[in-house]
MARLUMVO-280233 format. One record per atom (N, C-alpha, C): residue number from 1; residue in one letter; atom name; x, y, z. Coordinates in nm, 4 decimals, padded with zeros to 6 digits, m for minus. Each point is the difference from the previous one (the first is absolute). Example, Ala and Ser with C-alpha at 12.3 -4.5 7.8 and 13.67 -1.06 7.14 Angstrom:
R;seq;type;atom;xx;yy;zz
R;1;A;N;01.3190;m00.5690;00.7800
R;1;A;CA;m00.0890;00.1190;00.0000
R;1;A;C;00.0900;00.1200;00.0000
R;2;S;N;m00.0350;00.1050;m00.0720
R;2;S;CA;00.0820;00.1190;00.0060
R;2;S;C;m00.0770;00.1090;00.0730
***
This chain:
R;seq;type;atom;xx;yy;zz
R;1;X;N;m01.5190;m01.7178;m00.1167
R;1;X;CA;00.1442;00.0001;m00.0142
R;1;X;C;00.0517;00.1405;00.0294
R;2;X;N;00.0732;00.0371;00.0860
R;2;X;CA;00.0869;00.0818;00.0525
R;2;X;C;00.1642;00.0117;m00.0792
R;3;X;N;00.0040;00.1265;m00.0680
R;3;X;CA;00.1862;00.0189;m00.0197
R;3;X;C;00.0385;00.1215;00.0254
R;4;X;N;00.1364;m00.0489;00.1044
R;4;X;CA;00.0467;00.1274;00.0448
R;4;X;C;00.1126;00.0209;m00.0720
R;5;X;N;00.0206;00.1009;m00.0038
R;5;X;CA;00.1330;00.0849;m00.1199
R;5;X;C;00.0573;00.1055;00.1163
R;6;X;N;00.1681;00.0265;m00.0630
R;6;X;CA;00.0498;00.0842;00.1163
R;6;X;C;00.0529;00.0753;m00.1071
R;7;X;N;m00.0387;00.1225;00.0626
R;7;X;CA;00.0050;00.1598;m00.0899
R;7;X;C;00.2015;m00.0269;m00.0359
R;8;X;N;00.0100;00.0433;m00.1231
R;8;X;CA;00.1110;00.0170;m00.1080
R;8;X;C;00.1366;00.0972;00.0995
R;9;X;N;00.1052;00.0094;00.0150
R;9;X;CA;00.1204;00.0700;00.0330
R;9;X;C;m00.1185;00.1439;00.0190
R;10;X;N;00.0438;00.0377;00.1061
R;10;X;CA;m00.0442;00.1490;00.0473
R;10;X;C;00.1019;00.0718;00.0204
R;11;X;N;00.0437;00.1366;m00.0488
R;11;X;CA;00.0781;00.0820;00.0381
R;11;X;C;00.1013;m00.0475;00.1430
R;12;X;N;m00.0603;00.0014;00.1147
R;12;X;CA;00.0265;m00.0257;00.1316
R;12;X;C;00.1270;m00.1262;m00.0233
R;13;X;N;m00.0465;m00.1250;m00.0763
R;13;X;CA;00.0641;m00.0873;m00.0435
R;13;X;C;00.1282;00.0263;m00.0485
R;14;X;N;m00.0066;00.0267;m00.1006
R;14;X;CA;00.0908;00.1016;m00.0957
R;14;X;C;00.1378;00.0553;00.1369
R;15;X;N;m00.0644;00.1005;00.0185
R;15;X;CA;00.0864;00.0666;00.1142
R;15;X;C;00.0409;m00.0812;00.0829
R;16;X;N;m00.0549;m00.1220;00.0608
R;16;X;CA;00.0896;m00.0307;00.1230
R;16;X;C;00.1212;m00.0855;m00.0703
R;17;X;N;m00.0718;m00.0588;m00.1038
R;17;X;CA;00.1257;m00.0645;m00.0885
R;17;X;C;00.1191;00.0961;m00.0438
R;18;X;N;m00.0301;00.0970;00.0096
R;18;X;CA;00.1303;00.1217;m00.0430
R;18;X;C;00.0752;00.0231;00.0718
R;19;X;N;m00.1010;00.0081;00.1414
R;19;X;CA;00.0877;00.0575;00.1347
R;19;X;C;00.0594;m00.1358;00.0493
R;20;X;N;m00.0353;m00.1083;m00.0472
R;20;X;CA;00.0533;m00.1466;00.1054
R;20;X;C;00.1264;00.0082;m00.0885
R;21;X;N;m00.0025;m00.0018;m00.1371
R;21;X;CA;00.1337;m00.0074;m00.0747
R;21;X;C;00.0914;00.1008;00.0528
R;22;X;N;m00.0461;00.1012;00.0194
R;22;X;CA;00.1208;00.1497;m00.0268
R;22;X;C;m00.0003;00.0198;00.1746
R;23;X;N;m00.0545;m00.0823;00.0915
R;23;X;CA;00.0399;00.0177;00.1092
R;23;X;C;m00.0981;00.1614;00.0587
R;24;X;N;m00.0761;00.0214;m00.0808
R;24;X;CA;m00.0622;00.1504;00.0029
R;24;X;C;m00.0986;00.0187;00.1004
R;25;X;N;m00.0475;00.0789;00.1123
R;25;X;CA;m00.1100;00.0473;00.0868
R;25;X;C;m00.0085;00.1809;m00.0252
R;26;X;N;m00.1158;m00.0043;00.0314
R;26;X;CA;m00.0194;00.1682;00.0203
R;26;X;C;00.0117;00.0009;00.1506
R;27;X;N;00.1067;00.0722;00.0229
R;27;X;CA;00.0579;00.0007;00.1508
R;27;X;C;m00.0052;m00.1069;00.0429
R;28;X;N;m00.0872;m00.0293;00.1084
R;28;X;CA;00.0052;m00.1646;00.0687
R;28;X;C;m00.1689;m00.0331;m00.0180
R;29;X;N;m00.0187;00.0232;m00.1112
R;29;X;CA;m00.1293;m00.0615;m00.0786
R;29;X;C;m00.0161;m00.1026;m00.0955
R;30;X;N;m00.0356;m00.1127;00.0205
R;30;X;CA;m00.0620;m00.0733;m00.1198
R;30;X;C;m00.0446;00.0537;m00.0924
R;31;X;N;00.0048;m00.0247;m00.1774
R;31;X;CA;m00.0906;00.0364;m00.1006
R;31;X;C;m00.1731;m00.0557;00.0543
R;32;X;N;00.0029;m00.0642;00.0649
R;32;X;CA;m00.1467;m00.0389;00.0167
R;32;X;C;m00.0551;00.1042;00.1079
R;33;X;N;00.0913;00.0740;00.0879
R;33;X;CA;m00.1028;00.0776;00.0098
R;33;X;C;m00.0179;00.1420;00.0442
R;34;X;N;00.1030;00.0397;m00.1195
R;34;X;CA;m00.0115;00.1682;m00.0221
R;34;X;C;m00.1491;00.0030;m00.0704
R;35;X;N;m00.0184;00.1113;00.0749
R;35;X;CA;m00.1395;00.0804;m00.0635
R;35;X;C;m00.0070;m00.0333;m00.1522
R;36;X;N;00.0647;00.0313;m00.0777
R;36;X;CA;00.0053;m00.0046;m00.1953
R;36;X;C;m00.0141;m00.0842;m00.0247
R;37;X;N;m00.0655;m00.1275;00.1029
R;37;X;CA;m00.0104;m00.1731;m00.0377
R;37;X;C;m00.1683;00.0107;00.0260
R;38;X;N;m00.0440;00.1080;00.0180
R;38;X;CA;m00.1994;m00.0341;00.0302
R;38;X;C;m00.0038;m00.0440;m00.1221
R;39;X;N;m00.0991;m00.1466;00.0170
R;39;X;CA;m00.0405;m00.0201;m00.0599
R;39;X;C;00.0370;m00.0212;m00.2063
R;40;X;N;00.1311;m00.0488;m00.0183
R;40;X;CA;00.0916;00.0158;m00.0447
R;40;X;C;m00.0962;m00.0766;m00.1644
R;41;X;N;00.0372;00.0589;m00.1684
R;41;X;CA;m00.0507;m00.0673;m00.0960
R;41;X;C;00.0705;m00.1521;m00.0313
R;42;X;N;m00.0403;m00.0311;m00.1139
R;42;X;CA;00.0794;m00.1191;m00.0840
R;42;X;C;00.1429;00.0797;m00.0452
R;43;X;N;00.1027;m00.0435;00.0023
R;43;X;CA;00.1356;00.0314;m00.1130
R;43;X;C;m00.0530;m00.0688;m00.1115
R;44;X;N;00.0890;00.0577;m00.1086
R;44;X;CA;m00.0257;m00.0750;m00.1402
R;44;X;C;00.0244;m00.1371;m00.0360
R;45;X;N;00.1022;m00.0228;00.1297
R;45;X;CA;00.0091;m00.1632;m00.0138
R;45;X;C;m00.1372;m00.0841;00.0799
R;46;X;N;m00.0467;00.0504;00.1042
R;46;X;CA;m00.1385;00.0189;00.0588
R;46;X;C;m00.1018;m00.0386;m00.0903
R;47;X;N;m00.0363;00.0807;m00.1062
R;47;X;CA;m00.0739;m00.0187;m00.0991
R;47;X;C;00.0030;m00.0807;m00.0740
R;48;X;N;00.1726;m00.0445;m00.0584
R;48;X;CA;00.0184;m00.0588;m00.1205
R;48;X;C;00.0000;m00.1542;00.0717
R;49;X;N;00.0269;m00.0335;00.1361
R;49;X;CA;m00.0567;m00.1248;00.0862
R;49;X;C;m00.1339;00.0197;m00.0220
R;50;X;N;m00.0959;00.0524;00.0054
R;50;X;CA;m00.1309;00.0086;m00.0234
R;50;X;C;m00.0767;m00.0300;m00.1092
R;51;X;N;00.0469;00.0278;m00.1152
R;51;X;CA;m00.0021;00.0081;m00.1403
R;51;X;C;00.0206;m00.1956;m00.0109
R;52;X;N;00.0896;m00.0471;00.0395
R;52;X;CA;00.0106;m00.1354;00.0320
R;52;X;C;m00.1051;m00.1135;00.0445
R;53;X;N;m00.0294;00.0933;00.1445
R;53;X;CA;m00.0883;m00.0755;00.0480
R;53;X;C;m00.1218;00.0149;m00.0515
R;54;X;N;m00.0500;00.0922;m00.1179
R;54;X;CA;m00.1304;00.0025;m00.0488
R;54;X;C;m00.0325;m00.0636;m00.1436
R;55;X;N;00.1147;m00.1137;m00.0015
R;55;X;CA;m00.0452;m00.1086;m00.0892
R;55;X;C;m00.0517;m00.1016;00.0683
R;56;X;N;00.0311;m00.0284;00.1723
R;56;X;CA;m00.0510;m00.1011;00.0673
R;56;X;C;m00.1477;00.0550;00.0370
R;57;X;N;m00.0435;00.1336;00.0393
R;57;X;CA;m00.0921;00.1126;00.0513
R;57;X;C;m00.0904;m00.0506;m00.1270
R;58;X;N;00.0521;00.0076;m00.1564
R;58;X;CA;m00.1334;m00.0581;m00.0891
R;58;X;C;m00.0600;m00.1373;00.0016
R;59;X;N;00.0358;m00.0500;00.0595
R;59;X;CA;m00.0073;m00.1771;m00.0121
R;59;X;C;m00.1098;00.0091;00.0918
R;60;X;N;m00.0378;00.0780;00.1171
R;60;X;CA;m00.0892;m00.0171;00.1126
R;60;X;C;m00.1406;00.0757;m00.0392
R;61;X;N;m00.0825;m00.0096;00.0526
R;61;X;CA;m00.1842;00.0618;m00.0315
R;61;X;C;m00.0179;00.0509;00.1639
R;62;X;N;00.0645;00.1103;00.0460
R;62;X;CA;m00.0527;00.0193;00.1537
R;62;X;C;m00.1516;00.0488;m00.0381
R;63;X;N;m00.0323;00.0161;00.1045
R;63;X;CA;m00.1561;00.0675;m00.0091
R;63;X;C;00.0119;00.0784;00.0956
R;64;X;N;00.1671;00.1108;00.0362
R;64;X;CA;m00.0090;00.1197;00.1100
R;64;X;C;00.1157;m00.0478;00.0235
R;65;X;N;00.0908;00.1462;m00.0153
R;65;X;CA;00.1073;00.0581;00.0218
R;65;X;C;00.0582;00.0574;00.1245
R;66;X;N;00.0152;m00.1181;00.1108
R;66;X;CA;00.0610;00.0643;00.1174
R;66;X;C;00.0979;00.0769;00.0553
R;67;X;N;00.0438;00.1078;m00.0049
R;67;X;CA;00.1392;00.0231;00.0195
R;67;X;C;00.0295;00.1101;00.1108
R;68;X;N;00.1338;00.0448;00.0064
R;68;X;CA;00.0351;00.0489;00.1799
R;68;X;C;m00.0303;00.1549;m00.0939
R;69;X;N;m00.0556;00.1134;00.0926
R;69;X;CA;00.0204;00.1076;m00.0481
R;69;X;C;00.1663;00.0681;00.0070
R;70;X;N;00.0809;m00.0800;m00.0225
R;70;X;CA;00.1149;00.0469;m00.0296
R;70;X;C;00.0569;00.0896;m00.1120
R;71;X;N;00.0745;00.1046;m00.0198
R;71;X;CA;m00.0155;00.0014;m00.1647
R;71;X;C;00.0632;m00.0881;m00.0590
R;72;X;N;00.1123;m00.0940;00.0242
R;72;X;CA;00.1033;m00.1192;m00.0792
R;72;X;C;m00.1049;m00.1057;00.0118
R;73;X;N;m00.0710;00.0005;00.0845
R;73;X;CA;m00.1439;m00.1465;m00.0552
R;73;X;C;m00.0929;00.0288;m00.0956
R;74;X;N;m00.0201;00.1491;00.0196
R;74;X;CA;m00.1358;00.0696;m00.1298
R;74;X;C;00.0846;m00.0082;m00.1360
R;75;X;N;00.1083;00.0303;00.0091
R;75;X;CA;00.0508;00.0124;m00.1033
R;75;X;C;00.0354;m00.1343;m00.0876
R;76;X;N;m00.0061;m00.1307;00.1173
R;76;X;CA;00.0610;m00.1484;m00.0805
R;76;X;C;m00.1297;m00.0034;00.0236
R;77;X;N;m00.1078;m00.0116;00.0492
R;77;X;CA;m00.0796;m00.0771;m00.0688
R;77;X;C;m00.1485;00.0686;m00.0933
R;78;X;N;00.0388;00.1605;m00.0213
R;78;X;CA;m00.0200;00.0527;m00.1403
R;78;X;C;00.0646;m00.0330;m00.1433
R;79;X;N;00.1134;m00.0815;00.0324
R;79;X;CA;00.1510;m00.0250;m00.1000
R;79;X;C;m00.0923;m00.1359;m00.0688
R;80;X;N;00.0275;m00.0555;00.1217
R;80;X;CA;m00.0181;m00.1260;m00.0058
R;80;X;C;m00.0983;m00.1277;m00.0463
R;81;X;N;m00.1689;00.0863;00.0430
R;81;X;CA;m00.1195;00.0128;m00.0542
R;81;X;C;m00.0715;00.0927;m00.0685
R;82;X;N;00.0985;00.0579;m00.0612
R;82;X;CA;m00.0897;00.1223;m00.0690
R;82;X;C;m00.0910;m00.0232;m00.1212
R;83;X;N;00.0092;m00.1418;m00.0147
R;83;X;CA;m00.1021;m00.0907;m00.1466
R;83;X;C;m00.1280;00.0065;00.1292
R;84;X;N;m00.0321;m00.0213;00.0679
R;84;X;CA;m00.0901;00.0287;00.1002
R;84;X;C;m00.0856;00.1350;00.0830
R;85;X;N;00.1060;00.1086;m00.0425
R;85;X;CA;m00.0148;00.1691;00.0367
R;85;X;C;m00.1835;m00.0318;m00.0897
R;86;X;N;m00.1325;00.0782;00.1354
R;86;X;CA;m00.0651;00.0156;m00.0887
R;86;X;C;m00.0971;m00.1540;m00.0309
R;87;X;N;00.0397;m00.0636;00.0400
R;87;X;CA;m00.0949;m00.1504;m00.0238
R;87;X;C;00.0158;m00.0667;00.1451
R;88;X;N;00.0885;00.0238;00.0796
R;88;X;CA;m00.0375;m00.0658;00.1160
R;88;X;C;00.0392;00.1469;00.0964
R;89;X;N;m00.0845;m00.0072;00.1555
R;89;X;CA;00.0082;00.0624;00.1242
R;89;X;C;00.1817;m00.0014;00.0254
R;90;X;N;00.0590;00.1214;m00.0005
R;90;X;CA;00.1148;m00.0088;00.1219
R;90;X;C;m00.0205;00.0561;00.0853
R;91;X;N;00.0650;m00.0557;00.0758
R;91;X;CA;m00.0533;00.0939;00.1799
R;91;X;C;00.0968;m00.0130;00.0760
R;92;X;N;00.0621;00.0950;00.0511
R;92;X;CA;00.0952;00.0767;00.0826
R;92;X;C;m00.0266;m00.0128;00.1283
R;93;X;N;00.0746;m00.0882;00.1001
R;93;X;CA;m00.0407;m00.0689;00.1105
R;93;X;C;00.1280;00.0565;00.1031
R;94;X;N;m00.0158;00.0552;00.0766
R;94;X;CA;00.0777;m00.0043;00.1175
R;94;X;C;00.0149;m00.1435;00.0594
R;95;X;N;m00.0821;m00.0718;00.0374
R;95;X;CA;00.0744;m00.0971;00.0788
R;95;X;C;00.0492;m00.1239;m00.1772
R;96;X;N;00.0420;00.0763;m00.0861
R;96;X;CA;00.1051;m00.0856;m00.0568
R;96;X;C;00.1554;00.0299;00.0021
R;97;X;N;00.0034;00.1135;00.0512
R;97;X;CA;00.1159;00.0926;m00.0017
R;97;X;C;00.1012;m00.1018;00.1201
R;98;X;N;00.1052;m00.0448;m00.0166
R;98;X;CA;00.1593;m00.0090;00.1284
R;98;X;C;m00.0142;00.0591;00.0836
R;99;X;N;00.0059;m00.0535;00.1310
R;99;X;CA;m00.0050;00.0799;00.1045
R;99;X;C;00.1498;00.0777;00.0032
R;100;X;N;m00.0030;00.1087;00.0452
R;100;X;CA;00.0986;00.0776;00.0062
R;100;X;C;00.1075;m00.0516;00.1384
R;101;X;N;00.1143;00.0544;m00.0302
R;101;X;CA;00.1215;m00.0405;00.0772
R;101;X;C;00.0783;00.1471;00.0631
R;102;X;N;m00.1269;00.0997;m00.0379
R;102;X;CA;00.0706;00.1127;00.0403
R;102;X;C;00.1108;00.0764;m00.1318
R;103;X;N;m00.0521;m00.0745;m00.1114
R;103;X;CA;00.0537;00.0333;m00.1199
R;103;X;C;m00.0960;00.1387;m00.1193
R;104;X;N;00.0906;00.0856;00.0317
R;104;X;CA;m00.0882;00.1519;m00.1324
R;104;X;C;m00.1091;m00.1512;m00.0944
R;105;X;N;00.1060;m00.0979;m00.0670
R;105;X;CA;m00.0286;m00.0214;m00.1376
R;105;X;C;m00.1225;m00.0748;00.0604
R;106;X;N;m00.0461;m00.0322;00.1108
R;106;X;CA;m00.1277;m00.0849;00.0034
R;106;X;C;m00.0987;00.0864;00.0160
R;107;X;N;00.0270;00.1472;00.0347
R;107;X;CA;m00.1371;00.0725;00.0088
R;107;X;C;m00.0566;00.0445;m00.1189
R;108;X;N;m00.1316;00.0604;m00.0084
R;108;X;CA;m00.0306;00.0442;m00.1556
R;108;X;C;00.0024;00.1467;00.0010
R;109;X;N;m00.0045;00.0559;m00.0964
R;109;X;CA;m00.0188;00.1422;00.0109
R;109;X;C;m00.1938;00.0242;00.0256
***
């Protein structure tokens, strides 16, 4: 059995929702992809979506923790399985990562 989970509100998120409301760009830039978007964390609402999803995250027995080396994926699914930190393998996979669109927030640091 396979479950995929999609990493919690990331900063990047956050921002474009600010700039789509307030009409906002940095010059004639997208928030997605000024430089200050590498690789962008969880916001607190990020987390506190996370915090959520790790009442469904206890119900499951993985036997290995797949996730994108992103930091907003390390970070949800450290959140998320952390009853697991330590008893099962996580492993940090490039080919789990979004292919990029030419977006800062898809690269990693």
């Amino acid at each position: 059995v396979i479950h995929f989970i999609r990493h919690g509100q990331g900063f990047h998120n956050s921002l474009f929702d600010f700039s789509s409301v307030f009409d906002f760009e940095v010059g004639d830039i997208s928030p997605y992809h000024i430089p200050e978007m590498l690789d962008p964390p969880l916001t607190e609402i990020g987390r506190q979506q996370v915090l959520v999803l790790r009442g469904a995250a206890q119900g499951t027995a993985p036997q290995l923790v797949l996730v994108s080396p992103m930091s907003r994926a390390l970070m949800t699914s450290n959140i998320a399985y952390a009853h697991l930190v330590g008893k099962v393998p996580f492993i940090a996979h490039d080919g789990c990562k979004e292919k990029s669109h030419a977006m800062a927030a898809d690269y990693r640091r």
